[in-house]
N, C-alpha and C positions, 0 to 999 in steps of 0.2 A: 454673397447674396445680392449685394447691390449691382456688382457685374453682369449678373444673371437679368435684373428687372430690367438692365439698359439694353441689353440683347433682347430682350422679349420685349420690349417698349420699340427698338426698331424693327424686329420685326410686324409689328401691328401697326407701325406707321406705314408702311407699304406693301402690305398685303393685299392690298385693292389692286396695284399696278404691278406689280413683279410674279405672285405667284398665285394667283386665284383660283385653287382644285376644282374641280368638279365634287366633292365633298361639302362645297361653302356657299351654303344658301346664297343667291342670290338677287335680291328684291329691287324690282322697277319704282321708281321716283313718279312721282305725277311730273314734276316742275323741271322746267327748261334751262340750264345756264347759255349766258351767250359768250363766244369768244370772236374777238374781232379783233383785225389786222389792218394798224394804217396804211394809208395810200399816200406816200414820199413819193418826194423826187431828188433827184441827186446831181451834179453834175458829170461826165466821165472820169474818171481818176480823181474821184473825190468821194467826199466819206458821207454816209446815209447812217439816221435813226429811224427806224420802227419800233410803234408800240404796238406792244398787245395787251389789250384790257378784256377784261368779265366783266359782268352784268348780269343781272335777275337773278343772284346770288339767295339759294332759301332760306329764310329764317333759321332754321337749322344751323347750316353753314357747310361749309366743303373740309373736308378731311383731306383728302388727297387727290389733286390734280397732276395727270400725267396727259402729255400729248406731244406731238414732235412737228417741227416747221421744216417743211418742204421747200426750197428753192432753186432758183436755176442760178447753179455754181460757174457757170461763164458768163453772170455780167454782172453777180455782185459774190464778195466775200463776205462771210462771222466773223468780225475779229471778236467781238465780249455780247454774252449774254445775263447780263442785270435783273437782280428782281425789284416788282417793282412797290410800289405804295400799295395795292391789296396785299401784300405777302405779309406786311409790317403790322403783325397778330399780336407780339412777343412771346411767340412760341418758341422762339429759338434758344429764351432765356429760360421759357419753363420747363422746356422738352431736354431729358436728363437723357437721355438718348441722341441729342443732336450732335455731340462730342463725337460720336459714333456714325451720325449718318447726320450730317446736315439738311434742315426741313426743303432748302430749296437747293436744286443741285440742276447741271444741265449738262448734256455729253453731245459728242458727234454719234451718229446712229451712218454715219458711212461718207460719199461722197452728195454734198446738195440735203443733207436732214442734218438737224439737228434735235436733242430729245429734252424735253425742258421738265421739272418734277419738283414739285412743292405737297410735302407730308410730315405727318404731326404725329406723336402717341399721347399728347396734351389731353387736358379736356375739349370739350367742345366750346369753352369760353375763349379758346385760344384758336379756332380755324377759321379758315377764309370767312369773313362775312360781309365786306363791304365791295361795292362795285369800285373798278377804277382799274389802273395800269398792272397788270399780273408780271409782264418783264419787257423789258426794253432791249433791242436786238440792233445793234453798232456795227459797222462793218465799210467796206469799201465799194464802189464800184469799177471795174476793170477800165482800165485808159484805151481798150480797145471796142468797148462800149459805144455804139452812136445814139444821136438824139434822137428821141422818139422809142428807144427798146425800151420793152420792159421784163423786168425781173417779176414774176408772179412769185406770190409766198403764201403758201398753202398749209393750214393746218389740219394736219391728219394724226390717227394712231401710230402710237408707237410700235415699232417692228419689233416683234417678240411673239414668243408662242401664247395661245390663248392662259394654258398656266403652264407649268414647267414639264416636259414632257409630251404633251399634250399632240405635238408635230403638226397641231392648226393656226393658222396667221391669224393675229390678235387683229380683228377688224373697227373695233370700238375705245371710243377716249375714256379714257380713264377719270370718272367726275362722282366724288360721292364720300360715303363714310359709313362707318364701322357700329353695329348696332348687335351687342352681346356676340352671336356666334352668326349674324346676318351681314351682309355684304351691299350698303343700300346704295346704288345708283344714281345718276341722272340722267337725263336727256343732257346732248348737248348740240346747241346750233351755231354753225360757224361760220364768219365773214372773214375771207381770205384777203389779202393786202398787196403791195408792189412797189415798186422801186422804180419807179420812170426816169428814164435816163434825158435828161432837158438843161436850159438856164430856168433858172430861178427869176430872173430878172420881172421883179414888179412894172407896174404901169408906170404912166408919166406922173401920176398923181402919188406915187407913193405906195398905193397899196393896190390890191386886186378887184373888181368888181365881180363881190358872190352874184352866183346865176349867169353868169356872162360863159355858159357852157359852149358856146361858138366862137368864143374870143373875137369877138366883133365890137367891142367896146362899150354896149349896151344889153340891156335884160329886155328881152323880148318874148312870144311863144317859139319862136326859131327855140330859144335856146331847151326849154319844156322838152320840144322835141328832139333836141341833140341829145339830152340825157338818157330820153327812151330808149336810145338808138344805141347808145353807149351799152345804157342796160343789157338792151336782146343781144345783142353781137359781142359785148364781153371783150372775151380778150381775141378776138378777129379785129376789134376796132383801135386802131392805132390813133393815140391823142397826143397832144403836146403837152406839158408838164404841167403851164398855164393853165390848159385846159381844164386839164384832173382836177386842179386846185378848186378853181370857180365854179365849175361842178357840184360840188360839194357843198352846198348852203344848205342844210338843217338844221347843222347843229350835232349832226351823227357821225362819225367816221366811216367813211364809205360811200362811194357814187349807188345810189338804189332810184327807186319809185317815188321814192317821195322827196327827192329832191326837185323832179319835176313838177310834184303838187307846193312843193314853195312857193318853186319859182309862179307858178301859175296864182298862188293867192297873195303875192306880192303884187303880181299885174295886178287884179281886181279891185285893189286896197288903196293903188297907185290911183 
């Protein structure tokens, strides 16, 4: 009997991501999670961390998250993918099924993906509910590497048929929980990450000056507008490592919009 409730305890821990029929109710979430992917730099033939954290997590909480990270396998490696401080539920101690299927687990899904997956048959006092680091992703970058590439790392669905059978491409992450014989959803909106291949080498003072998005050694509207420009052109716009870094004054992980409205009410305030 007990055997039986740990089988049937795993399989309700990942029924949302492995086999979803067309028989299982499936119901839309209002609420949005976010997933987001740092923007590191590295040196060539040197070794790089990225996090990936969540955010706007619903009160409710997350049962099962499944998605997989996309990368470009010629100029960086995965050597370990870690989970991180949201996974740290203590579901691993309550879920009498994890002996069986471990709540967080992470696979190659082929050449350049990897599939990462954190699931529960606990209660719901025990799922995702705090924002913060979901896994931390370690690895190399190739000594063949020059300064200035960059590695994009992209968070997408897991490669898998819609449910088992089914012979349609699973096109959607897998973000939600388990509600009697219903299948509840999220939305989920995603900020993809990189690996810049640079020095690190700080200023002469020691440290970097945030907003200094033109690395010209001062905060200026030049720089407002180098962000923009970052922004619109994405990855056409080739930066230096520096750059990325000082870019980035929010407060937020990721070069956006609103690093240029910082910088802008920085000047005003100045």
């Amino acid at each position: 009997m007990k055997t039986k409730k740990m089988i049937i305890g795993a399989m309700a821990a990942t029924m949302l991501s492995l086999s979803v029929c067309s028989y299982v109710p499936a119901v839309a979430a209002d609420d949005t999670v976010q997933i987001t992917v740092s923007k590191e730099s590295a040196k060539a033939g040197g070794a790089f961390e990225v996090k990936v954290s969540v955010a706007d997590i619903p009160a409710t909480g997350i049962q099962c998250l499944n998605f997989a990270l996309e990368y470009d396998s010629s100029l960086i490696t995965i050597d370990s993918v870690e989970a991180g401080a949201a996974t740290k539920t203590g579901a691993e101690g309550a879920d009498t099924s994890s002996s069986m299927l471990p709540t967080f687990n992470s696979f190659s899904e082929g050449e350049g993906v990897v599939a990462v997956m954190w699931s529960t048959a606990s209660d719901a006092s025990y799922w995702l509910k705090n924002d913060g680091v979901f896994v931390t992703v370690s690895g190399k970058v190739s000594s063949n590497a020059k300064d200035g590439d960059v590695a994009n790392i992209k968070v997408i669905p897991t490669k898998r048929d819609t449910y088992t059978g089914s012979g349609v491409a699973n096109k959607a992450i897998d973000c939600g929980y388990t509600k009697g014989d219903e299948v509840v959803k999220y939305a989920v909106s995603t900020t993809n990450g990189s690996v810049t291949v640079g020095d690190q080498a700080p200023t002469s003072s020691g440290k970097y000056l945030k907003g200094d998005a033109n690395v010209d050694s001062k905060v200026n509207v030049a720089d407002a507008v180098a962000v923009l420009q970052y922004v619109a052109n994405d990855k056409n716009t080739r930066s230096t490592s520096r750059a990325l870094q000082t870019a980035d004054c929010d407060g937020v992980a990721g070069i956006t919009g609103t690093d240029a409205i910082t910088i802008q009410k920085t000047l005003a305030l100045s």
